[in-house]
C-alpha positions as CSV (number, residue, x, y, z in Angstrom):
1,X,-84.0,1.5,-44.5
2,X,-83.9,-2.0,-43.8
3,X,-83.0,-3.1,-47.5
4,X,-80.4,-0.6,-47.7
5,X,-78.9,-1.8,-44.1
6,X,-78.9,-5.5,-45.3
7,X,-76.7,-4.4,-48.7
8,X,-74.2,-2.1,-46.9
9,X,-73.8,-5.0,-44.0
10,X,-73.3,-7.6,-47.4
11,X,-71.3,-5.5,-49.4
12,X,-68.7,-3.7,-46.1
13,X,-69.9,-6.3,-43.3
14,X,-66.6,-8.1,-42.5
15,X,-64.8,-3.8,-42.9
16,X,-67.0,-2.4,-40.5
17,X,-66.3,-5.8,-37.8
18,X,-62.8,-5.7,-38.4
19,X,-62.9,-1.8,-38.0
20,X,-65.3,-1.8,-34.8
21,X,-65.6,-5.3,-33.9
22,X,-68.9,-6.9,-32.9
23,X,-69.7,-5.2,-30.4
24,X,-70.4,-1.1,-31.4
25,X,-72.4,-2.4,-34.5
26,X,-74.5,-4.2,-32.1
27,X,-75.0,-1.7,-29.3
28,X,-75.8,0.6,-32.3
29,X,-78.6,-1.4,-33.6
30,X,-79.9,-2.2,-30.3
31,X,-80.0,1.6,-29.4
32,X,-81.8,2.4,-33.1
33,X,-84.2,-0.3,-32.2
34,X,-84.9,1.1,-28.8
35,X,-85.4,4.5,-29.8
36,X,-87.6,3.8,-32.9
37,X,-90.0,1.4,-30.5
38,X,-90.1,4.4,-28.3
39,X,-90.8,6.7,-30.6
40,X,-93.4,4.8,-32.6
41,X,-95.5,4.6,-29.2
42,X,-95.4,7.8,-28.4
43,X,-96.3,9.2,-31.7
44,X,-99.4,6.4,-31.8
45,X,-100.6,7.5,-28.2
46,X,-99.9,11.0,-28.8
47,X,-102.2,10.8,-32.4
48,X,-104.8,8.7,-30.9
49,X,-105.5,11.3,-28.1
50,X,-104.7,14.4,-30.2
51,X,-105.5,13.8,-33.6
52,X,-103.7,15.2,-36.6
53,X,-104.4,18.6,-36.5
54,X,-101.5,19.8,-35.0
55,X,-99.5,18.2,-37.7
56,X,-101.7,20.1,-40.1
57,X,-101.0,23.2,-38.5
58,X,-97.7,22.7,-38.4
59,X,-97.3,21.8,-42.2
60,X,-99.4,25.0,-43.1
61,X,-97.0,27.1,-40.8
62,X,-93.8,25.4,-42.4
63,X,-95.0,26.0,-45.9
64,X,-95.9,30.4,-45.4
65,X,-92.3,30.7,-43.6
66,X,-90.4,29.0,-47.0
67,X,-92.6,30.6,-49.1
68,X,-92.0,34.3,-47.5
69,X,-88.3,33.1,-47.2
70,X,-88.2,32.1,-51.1
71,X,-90.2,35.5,-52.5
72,X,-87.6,37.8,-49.7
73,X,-84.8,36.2,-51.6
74,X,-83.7,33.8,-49.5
């Protein structure tokens, strides 16, 4: 993600600042970088208390629904 944010920003950079400005592009990132931190912590508290079962679980839940979905015609 970050790679493909530095060639877009090379390649349209001066479009999207004479489109938006400065400013949106940069509450934008600061928002994404907020949200990921937050996310990141809860997901590493959340698996450090609970383990990965759930996850499992959920993966082995996902795959019978397609599955049923993809043999009914879906």
């Amino acid at each position: 993600m970050g790679a493909a944010t530095l060639k877009e920003i090379a390649t349209n950079g001066g479009l999207m600042v004479a489109t938006f400005g400065w400013l949106a592009p940069l509450v934008g990132l600061l928002a994404a970088l907020l949200s990921a931190v937050i996310a990141v912590k809860w997901m590493v508290g959340y698996v450090t208390k609970h383990g990965l079962a759930v996850f499992g679980y959920y993966r082995i839940v996902l795959a019978l629904v397609v599955g049923a979905w993809l043999l009914l015609g879906g």
